[in-house]
PABA-876265 format. One record per residue (C-alpha): residue number from 1; residue in one letter; x, y, z. Coordinates in nm, 4 decimals, padded with zeros to 6 digits. Last residue first. Layout:
N
+-----+---------+----------+----------+----------+
| num | residuo |       c1 |       c2 |       c3 |
+-----+---------+----------+----------+----------+
| NUM |       A |        X |        Y |        Z |
...
+-----+---------+----------+----------+----------+
//
This chain:
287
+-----+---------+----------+----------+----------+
| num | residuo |       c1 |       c2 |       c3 |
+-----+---------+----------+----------+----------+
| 287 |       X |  02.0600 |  07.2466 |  09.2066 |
| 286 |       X |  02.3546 |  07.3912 |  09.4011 |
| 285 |       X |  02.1467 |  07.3387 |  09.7528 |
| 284 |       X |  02.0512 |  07.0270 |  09.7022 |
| 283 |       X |  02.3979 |  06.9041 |  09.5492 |
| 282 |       X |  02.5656 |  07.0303 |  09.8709 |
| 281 |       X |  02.2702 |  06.8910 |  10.0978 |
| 280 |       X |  02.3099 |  06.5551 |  09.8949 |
| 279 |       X |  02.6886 |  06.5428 |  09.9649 |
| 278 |       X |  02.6389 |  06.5982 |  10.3292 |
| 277 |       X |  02.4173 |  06.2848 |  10.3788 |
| 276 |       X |  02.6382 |  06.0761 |  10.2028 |
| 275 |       X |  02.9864 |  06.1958 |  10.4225 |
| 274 |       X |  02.7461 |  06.0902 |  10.7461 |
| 273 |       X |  02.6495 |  05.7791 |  10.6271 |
| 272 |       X |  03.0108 |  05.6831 |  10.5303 |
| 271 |       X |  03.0976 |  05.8007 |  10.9200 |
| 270 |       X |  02.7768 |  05.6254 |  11.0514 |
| 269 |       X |  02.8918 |  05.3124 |  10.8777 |
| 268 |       X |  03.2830 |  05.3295 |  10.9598 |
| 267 |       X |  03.1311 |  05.3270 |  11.3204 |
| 266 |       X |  03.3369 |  05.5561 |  11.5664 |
| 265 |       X |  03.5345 |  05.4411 |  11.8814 |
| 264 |       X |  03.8251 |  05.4301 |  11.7844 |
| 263 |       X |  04.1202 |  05.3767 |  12.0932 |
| 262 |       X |  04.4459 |  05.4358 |  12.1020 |
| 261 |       X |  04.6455 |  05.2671 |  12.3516 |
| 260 |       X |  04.7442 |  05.4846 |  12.6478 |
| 259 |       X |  05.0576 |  05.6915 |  12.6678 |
| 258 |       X |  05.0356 |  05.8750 |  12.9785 |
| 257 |       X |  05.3078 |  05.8440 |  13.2478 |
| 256 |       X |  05.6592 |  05.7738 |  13.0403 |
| 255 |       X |  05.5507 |  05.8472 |  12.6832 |
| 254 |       X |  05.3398 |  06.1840 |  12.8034 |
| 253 |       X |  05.6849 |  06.2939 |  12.9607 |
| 252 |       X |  05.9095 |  06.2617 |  12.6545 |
| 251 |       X |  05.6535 |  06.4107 |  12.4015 |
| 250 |       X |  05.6344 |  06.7232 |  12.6305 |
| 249 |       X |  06.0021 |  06.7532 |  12.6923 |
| 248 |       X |  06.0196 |  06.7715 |  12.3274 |
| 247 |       X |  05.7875 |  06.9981 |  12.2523 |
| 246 |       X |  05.9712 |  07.2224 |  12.5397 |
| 245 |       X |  06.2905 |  07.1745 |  12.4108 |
| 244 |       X |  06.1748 |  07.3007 |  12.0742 |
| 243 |       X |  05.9739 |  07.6132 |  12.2035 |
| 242 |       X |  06.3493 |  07.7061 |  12.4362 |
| 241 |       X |  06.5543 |  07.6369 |  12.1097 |
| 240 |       X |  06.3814 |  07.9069 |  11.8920 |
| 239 |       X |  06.4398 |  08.1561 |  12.1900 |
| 238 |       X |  06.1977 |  08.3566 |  12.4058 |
| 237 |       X |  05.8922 |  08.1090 |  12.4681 |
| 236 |       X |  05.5908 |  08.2066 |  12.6178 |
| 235 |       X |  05.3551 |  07.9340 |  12.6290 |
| 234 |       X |  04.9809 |  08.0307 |  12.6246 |
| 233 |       X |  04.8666 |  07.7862 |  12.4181 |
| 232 |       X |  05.1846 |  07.5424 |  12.3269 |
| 231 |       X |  05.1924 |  07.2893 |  12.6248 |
| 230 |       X |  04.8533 |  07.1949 |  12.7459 |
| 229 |       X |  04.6015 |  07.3167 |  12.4283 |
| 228 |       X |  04.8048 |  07.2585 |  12.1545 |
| 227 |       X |  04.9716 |  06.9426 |  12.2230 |
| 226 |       X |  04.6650 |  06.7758 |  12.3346 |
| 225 |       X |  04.5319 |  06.8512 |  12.0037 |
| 224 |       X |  04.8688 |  06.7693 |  11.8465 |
| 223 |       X |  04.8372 |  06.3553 |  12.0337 |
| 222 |       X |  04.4730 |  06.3952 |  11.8933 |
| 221 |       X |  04.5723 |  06.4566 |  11.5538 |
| 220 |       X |  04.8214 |  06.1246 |  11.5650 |
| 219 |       X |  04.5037 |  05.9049 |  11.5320 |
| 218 |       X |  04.4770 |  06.0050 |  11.1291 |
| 217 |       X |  04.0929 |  06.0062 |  11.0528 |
| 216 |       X |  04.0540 |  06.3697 |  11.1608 |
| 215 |       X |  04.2374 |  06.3987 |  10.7953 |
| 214 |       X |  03.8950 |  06.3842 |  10.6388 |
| 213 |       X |  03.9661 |  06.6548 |  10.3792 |
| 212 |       X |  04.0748 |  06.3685 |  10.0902 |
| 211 |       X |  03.9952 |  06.0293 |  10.2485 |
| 210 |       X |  04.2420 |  05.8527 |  10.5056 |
| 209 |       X |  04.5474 |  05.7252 |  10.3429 |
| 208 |       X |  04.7028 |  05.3706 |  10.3860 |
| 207 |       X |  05.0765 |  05.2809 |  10.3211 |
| 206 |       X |  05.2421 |  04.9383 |  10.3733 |
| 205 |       X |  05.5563 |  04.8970 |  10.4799 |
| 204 |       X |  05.6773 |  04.5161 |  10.5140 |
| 203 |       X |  06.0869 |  04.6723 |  10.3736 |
| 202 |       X |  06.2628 |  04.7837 |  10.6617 |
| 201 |       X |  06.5622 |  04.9120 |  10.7522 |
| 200 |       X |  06.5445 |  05.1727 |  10.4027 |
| 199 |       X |  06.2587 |  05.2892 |  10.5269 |
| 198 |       X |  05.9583 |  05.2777 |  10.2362 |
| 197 |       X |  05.9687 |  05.2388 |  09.8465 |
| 196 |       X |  05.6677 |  05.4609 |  09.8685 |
| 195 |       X |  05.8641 |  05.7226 |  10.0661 |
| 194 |       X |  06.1199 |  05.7658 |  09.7240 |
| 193 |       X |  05.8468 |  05.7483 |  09.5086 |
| 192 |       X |  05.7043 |  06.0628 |  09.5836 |
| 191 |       X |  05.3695 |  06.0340 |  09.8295 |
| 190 |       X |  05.3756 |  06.1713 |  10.1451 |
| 189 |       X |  05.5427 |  06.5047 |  10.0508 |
| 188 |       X |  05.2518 |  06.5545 |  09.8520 |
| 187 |       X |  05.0024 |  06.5930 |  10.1440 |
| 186 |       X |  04.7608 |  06.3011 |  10.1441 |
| 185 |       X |  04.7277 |  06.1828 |  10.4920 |
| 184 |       X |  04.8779 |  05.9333 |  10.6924 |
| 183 |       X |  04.7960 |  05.5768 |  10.7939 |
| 182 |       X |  05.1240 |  05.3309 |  10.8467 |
| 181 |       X |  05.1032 |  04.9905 |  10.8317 |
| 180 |       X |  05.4050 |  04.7866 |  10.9114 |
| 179 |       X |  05.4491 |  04.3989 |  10.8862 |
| 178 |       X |  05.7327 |  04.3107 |  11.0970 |
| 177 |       X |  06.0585 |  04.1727 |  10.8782 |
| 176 |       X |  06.3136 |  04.3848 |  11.0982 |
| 175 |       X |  06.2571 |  04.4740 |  11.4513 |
| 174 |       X |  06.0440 |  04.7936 |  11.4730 |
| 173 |       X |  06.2208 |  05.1089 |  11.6747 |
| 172 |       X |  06.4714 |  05.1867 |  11.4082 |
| 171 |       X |  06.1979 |  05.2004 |  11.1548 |
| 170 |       X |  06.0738 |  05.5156 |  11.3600 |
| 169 |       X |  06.3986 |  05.6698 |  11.2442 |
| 168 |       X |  06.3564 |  05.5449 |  10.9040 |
| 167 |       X |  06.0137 |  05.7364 |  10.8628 |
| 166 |       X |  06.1780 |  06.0189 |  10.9774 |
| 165 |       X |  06.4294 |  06.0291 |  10.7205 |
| 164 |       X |  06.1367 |  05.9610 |  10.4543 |
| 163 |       X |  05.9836 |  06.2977 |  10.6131 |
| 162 |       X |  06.2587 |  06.5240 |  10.5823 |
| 161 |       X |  06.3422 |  06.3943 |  10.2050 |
| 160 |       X |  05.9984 |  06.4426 |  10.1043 |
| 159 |       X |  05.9536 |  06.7806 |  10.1981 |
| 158 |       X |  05.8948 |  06.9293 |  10.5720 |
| 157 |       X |  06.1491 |  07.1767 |  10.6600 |
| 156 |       X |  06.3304 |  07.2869 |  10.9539 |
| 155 |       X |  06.2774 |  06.9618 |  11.1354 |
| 154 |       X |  06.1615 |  06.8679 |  11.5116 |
| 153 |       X |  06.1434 |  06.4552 |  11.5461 |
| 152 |       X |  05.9038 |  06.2924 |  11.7194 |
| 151 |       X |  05.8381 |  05.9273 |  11.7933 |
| 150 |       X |  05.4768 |  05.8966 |  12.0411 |
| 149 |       X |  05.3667 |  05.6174 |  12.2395 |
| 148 |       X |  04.9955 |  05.4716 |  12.2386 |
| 147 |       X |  05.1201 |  05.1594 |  12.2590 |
| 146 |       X |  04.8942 |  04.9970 |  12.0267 |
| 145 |       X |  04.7995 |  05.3361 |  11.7890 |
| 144 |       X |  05.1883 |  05.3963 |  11.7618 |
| 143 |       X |  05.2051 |  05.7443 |  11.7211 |
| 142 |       X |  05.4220 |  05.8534 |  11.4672 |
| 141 |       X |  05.5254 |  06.2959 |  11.4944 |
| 140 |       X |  05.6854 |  06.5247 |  11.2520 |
| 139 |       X |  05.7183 |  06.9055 |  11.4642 |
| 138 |       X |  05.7960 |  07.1948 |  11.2612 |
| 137 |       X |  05.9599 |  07.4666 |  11.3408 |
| 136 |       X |  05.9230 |  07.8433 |  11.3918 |
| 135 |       X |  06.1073 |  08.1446 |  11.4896 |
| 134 |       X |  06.1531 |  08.3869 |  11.7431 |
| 133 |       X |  05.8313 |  08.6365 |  11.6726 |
| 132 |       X |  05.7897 |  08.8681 |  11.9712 |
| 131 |       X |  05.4587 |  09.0094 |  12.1085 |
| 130 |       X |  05.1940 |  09.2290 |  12.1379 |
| 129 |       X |  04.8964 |  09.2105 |  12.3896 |
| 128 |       X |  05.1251 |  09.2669 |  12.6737 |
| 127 |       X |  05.0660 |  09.0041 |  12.9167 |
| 126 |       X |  04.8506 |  09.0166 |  13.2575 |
| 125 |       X |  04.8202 |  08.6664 |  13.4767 |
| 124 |       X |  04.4657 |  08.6589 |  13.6175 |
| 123 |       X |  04.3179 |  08.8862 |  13.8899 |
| 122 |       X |  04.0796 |  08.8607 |  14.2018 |
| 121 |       X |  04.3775 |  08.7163 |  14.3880 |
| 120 |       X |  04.6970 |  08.7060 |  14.2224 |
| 119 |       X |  04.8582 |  08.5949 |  13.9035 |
| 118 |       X |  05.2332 |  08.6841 |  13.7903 |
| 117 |       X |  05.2970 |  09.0016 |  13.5835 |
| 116 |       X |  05.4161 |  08.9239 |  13.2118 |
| 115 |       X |  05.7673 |  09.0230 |  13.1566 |
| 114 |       X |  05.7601 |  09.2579 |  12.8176 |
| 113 |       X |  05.8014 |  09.2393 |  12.4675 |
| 112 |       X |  05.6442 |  08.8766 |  12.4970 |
| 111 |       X |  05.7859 |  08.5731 |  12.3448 |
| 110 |       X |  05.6291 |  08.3598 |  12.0522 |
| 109 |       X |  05.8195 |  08.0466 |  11.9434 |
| 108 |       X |  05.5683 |  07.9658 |  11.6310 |
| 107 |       X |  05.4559 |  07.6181 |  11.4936 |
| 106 |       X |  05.4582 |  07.6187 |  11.1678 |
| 105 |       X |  05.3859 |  07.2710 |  11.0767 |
| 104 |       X |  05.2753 |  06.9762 |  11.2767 |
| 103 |       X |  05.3113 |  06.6764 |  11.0529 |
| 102 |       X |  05.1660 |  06.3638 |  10.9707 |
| 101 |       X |  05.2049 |  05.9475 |  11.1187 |
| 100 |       X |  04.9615 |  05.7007 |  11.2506 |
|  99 |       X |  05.1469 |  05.3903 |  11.3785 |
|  98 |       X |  04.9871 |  05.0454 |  11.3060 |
|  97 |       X |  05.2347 |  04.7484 |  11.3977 |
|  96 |       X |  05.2074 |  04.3899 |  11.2755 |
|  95 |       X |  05.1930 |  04.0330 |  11.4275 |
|  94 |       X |  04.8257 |  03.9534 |  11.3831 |
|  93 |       X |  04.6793 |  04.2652 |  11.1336 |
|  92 |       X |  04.4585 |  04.5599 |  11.3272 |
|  91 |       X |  04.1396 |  04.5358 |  11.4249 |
|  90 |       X |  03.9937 |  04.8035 |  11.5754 |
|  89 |       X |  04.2414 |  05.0688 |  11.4398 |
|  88 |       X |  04.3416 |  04.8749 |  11.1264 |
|  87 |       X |  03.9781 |  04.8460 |  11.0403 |
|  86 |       X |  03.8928 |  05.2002 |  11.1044 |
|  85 |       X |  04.1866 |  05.2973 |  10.7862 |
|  84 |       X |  04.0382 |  05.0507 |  10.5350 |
|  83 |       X |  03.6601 |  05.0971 |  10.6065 |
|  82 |       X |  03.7651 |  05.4746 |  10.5536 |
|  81 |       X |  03.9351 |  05.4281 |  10.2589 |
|  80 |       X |  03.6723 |  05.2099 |  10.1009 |
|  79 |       X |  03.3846 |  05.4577 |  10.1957 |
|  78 |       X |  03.5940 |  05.7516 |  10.0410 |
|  77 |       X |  03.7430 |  05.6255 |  09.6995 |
|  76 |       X |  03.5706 |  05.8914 |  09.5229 |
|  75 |       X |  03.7150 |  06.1562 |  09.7583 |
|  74 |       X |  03.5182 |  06.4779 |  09.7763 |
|  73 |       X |  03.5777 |  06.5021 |  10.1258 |
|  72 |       X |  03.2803 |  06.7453 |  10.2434 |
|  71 |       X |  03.4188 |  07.0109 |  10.4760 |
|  70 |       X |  03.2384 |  07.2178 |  10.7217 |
|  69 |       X |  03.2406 |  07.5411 |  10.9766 |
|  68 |       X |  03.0017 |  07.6633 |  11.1791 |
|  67 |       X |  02.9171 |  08.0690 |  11.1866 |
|  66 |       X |  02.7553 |  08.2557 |  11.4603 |
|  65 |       X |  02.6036 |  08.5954 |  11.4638 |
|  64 |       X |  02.2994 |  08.5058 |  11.3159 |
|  63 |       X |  02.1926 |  08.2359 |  11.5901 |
|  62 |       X |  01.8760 |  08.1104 |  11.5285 |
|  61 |       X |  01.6950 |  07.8406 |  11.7267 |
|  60 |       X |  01.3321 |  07.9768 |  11.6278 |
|  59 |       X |  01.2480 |  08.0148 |  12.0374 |
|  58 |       X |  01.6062 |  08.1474 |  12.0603 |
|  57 |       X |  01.5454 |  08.4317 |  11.7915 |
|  56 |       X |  01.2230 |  08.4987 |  11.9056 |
|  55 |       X |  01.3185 |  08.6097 |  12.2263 |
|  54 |       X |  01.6364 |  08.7602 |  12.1720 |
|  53 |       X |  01.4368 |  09.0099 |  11.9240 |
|  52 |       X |  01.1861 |  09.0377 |  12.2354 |
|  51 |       X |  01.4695 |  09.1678 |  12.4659 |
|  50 |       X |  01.6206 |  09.4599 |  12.1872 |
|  49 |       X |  01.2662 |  09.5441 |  12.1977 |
|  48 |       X |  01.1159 |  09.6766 |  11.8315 |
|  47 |       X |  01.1141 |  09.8737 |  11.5404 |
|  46 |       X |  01.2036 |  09.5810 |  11.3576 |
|  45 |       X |  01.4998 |  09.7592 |  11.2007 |
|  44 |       X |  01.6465 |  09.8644 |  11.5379 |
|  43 |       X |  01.5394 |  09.5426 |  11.7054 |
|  42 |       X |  01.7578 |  09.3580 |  11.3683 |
|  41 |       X |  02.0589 |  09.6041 |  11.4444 |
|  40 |       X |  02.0531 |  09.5718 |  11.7900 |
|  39 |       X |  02.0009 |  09.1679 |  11.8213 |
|  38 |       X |  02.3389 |  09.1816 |  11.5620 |
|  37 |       X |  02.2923 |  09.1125 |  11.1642 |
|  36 |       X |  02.5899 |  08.9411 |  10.9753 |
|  35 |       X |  02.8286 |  09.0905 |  10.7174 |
|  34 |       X |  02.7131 |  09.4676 |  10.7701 |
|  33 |       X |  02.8124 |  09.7782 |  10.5782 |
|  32 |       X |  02.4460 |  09.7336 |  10.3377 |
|  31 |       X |  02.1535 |  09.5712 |  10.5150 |
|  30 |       X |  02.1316 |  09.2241 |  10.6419 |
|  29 |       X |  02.1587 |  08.8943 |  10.4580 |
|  28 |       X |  01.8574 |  08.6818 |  10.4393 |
|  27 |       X |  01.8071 |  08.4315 |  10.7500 |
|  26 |       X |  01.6944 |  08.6900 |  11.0136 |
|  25 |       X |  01.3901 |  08.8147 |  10.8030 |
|  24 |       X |  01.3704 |  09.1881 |  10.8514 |
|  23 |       X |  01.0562 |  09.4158 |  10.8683 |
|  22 |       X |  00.9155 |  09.5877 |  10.5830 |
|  21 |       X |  00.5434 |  09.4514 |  10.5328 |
|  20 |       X |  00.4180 |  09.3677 |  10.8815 |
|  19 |       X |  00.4386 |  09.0227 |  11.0450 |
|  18 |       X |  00.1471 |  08.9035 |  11.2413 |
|  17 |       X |  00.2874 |  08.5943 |  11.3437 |
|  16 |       X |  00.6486 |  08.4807 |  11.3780 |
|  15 |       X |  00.6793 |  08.1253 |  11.2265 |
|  14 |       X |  00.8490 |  07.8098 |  11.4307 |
|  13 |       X |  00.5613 |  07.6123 |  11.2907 |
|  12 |       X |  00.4416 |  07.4002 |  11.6607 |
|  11 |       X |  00.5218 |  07.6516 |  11.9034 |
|  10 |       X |  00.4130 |  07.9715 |  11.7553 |
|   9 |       X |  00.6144 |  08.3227 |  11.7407 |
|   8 |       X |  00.5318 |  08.5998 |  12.0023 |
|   7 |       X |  00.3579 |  08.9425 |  11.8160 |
|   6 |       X |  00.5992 |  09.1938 |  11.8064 |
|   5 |       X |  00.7391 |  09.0812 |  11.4993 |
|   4 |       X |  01.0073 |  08.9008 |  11.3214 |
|   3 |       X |  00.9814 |  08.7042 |  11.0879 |
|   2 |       X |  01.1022 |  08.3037 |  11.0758 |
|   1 |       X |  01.1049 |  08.1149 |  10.7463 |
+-----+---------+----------+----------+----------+
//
């Protein structure tokens, strides 16, 4: 476990040398008032160079002030959901259609309580760091994985009823007896009986659902990624109605000059590996 010290640490263990009784170990929590420990606070304790604390905290890899994030599906079905799910992306059913369906929920119109002033040389746009709530809404969205084009449809609420009305909008799209199969996650309003009997245009549905906490398996994640990041982060929008037309708008434009088939590139045997490897570490480090 690495020390630290004044004396350098050693290529091949990873160990600071010559450690003295009293000085702090950068993996165990830090003193009292403090939820991580900062190069200051560990050079401080140390008795040593802010500089050398950086020092032996890259050579060790260690970065106490940052924090990664993880989920382990604890799905018992898992590996056969997966293999289910990957197969109808890379090799999906002879005359059938795969669309990947879920919801984007509470998605805020945020204004400013001023005008923002415009960029310029040697400075970027300025806002007011407050702002103005208008509303929110809640975007249900199909990609269909072949075309790569996107049905969406902005509702209030997102129950059952919402999302088996959707469903038979997208049916309007498919020509009546082609096999559907749609993948979507495991929220409850997925799963009443009404949206297992299916559209009511269209009866060759077939639901699959990606593992519990693995919903990075649904396609249609990457269509709100892009979402996100080029229309939604740093929008300003001052009505309700403006954020929805511009969602809209959005959807319309990438179906015209970017919709690309969707493409998996991922091995359901790395993936299943993967979810193995981080169930022993959880049961390692519970035992």
């Amino acid at each position: 476990m690495p020390r630290l010290s004044r004396t350098p640490t050693t290529a091949n263990t990873g160990k600071a040398c010559g450690r003295q009784p009293g000085q702090p170990n950068a993996k165990s929590p830090p003193a009292a008032r403090a939820s991580h420990w900062t190069l200051r606070a560990l050079a401080k304790k140390a008795g040593i160079a802010v500089s050398t604390v950086f020092g032996i905290l890259k050579h060790n890899g260690l970065n106490p002030h940052r924090v990664k994030t993880f989920k382990v599906s604890r799905d018992p079905r898992f590996e056969l959901k997966v293999r289910g799910v990957v197969g109808l992306y890379v090799n999906p059913p002879d005359r059938a259609v795969v669309i990947s369906v879920d919801e984007k929920t509470q998605i805020q119109a945020l204004g400013r309580t001023q005008t923002p002033l415009p960029m310029k040389p040697g400075h970027p746009e300025t806002r007011t760091h407050d702002y103005k709530r208008n509303g929110t809404t809640c975007l249900m969205a199909a990609l269909d994985v072949a075309a790569g084009k996107v049905t969406g449809q902005m509702v209030e609420r997102h129950r059952s009823e919402e999302f088996l009305a959707f469903l038979d909008l997208v049916s309007e799209g498919i020509k009546p007896g082609i096999q559907v199969h749609v993948v979507l996650d495991n929220v409850s309003s997925h799963k009443s009986a009404e949206v297992n009997e299916g559209p009511k245009n269209n009866a060759n549905w077939t639901f699959h659902f990606t593992p519990s906490s693995a919903s990075r398996m649904n396609a249609v994640e990457g269509f709100f990624s892009k979402l996100s990041r080029q229309r939604l982060k740093h929008a300003i929008f001052n009505s309700l109605d403006e954020c929805i037309a511009a969602i809209k708008g959005y959807i319309e434009h990438r179906n015209a000059n970017d919709a690309r088939p969707f493409r998996w590139s991922k091995k359901p045997d790395d993936l299943v590996e993967a979810w193995k490897k981080g169930r022993r570490k959880l049961q390692e480090s519970t035992s």
